[in-house]
N, C-alpha and C positions, 0 to 999 in steps of 0.2 A: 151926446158926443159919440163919433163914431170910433172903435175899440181898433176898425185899421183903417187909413187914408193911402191909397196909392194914388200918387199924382207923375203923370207923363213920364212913366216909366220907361224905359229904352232898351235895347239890348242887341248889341253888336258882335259879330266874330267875324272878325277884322271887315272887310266892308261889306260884308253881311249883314241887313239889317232884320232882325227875328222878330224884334217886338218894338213897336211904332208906338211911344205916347198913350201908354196902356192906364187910364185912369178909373179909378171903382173905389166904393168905401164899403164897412160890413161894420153892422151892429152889433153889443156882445148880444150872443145868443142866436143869433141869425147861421144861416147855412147858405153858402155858394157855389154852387154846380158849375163849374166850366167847361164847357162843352165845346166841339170842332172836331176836324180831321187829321187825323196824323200829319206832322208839321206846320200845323199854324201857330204855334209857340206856346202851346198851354206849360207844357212842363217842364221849357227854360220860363215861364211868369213864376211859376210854381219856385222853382229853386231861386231867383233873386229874389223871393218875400224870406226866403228862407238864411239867404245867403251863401246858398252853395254857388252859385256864381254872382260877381257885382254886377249890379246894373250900370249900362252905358251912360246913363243920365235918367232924372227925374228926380223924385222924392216920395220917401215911407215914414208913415209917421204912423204909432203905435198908442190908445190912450192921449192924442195929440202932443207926445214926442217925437221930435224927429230923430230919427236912426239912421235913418241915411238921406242926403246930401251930395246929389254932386255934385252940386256948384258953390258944396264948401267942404272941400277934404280936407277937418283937422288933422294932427299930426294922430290926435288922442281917438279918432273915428276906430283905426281898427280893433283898439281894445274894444269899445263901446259896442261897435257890431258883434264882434265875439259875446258881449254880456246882452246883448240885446237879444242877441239868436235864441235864448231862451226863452221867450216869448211863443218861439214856433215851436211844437211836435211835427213830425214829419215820420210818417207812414209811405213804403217807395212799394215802385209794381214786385220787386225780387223779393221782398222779406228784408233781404242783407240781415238777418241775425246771424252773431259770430258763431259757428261749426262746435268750437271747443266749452260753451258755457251751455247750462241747464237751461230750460224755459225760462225762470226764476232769477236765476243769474243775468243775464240777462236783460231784462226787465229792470234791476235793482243797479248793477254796473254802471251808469252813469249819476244816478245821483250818490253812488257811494267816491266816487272822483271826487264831485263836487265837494262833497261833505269832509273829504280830507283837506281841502283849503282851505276851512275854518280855520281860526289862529283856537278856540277850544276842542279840536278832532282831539287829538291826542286825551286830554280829563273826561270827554265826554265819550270815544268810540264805539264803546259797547253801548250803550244806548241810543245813538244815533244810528248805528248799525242794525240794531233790534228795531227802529221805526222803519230805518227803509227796506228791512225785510218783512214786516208784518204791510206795511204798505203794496210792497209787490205782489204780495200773496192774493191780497185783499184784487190788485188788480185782476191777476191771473182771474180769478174764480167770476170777476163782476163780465169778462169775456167766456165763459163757461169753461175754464181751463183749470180749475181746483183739482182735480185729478193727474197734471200732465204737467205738475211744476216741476219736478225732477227727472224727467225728458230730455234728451239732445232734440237738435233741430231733425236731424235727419230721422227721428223716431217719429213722429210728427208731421201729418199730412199737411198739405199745402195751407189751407182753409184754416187750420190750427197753427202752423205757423207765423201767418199773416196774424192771425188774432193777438198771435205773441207782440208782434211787431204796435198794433195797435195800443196794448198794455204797456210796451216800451213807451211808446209816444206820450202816452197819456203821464208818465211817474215822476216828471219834473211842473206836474200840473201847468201846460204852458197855455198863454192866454188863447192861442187860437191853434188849432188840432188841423195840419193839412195832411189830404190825402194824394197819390199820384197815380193815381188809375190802380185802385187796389185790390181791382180782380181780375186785371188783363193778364195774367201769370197763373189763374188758377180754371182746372174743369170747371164743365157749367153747376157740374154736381155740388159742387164747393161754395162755387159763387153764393148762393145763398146765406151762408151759414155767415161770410164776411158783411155782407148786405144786411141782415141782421144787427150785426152788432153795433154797424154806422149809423141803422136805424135808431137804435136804441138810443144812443148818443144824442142824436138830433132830437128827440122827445127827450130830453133832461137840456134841451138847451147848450148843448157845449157848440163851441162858436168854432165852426169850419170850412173851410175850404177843398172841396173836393173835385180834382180834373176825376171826369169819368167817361166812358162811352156808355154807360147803360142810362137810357133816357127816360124809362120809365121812373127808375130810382130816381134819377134827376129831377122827375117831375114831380112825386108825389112826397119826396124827403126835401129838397130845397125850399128855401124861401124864394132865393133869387137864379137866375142863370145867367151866365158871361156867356154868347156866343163868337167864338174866335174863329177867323179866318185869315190868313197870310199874315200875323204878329200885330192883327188889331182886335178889338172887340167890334163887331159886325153890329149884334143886338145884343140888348140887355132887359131884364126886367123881371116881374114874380112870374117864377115859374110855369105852373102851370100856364095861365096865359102865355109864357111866349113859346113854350114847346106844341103849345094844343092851337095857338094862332097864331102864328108868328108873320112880322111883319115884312120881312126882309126876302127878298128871290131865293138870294145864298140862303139863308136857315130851311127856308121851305126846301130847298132842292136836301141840301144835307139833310133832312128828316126823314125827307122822303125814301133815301138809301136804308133808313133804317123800315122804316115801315115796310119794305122791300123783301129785308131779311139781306141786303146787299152790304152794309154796312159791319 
């Protein structure tokens, strides 16, 4: 069974149509490259898996639950989308880590929220507190950040704060890890160092979704590729093959900008 089902996805601002009937499924453990051009909707797809914005219509199903529905809006949908959203990590192009917490902090901050809802926080605190701090930690250092947990953001080059951002993502162990162009904000000197660590990911099997422009990555860390064009999927298929022969005009012509150094 497949871990996500996206079926005829849609997504409208106001009669703007961004994403047409965007259908694909991923296996756990699998990796998917989404690939295109600036504005063919990769990362309004990317935010309604997520839920930062609702989709127009279609249907997501997680584990073959369905989460969303639009052609049944319970009354009880938007708690469930809220509990469901946990499911996704979400790594964005800016970092967005808050200014005023540590590396550490940071990283730990959301599951320490959570962990206050428990109806036993209060008998248990300290100890649930001491796992989600030895957990974070544990994060930080598995991104090579053991040295730079007690850091602000602004101490912290670009490259290292991404990687913070990535440790965040990761600390609610969510079933599928998306990324949104995670080096488009960073020098090329950098780039690597974040490349790395997605790599590393991918070879332990964590199950993700990555919109990127670097097609190489694309090619040799994905399983699969989505190629998007105008708020559709254009082609699809294992990686390598469809980056190295691709079947379609548009994919050929879009490679070719890269190949170019134009892209």
């Amino acid at each position: 069974m497949s871990i996500l089902e996206v079926q005829n996805v849609r997504k409208n601002f106001g009669s703007t149509a961004v994403l047409n009937d965007i259908s694909f499924s991923l296996n756990e453990g699998e990796t998917i490259a989404i690939i295109g051009s600036s504005g063919s909707g990769k990362t309004t797809l990317l935010r309604c898996l997520n839920f930062l914005e609702k989709p127009s219509g279609g249907k997501i199903l997680v584990d073959g639950n369905v989460i969303f529905d639009a052609a049944n809006r319970a009354a009880r949908q938007e708690k469930e989308i809220r509990r469901q959203r946990l499911n996704f990590g979400m790594v964005f192009q800016s970092f967005n880590l808050f200014p005023q917490y540590t590396a550490l902090q940071n990283v730990t901050l959301a599951a320490e929220l959570l962990a206050q809802e428990r109806p036993d926080f209060k008998q248990k605190k300290k100890e649930l507190l001491a796992e989600i701090t030895e957990r974070g930690k544990k994060l930080l250092a598995d991104v090579g950040l053991q040295d730079r947990m007690m850091q602000y953001p602004h101490q912290l080059s670009g490259g290292q704060q991404q990687r913070v951002a990535i440790a965040r993502a990761l600390s609610l162990s969510p079933r599928i890890l998306c990324f949104d162009e995670p080096t488009s904000a960073l020098d090329p000197e950098l780039t690597g160092e974040v490349l790395r660590v997605i790599r590393g990911l991918a070879e332990k099997k964590t199950t993700m979704i990555i919109v990127t422009h670097e097609m190489a990555f694309a090619r040799d860390v994905a399983d699969l590729v989505l190629f998007m064009d105008a708020g559709v999927v254009v082609e699809e298929g294992p990686a390598k093959d469809t980056i190295e022969r691709p079947k379609t005009e548009r994919l050929r012509q879009f490679l070719s900008r890269y190949a170019e150094g134009e892209a």
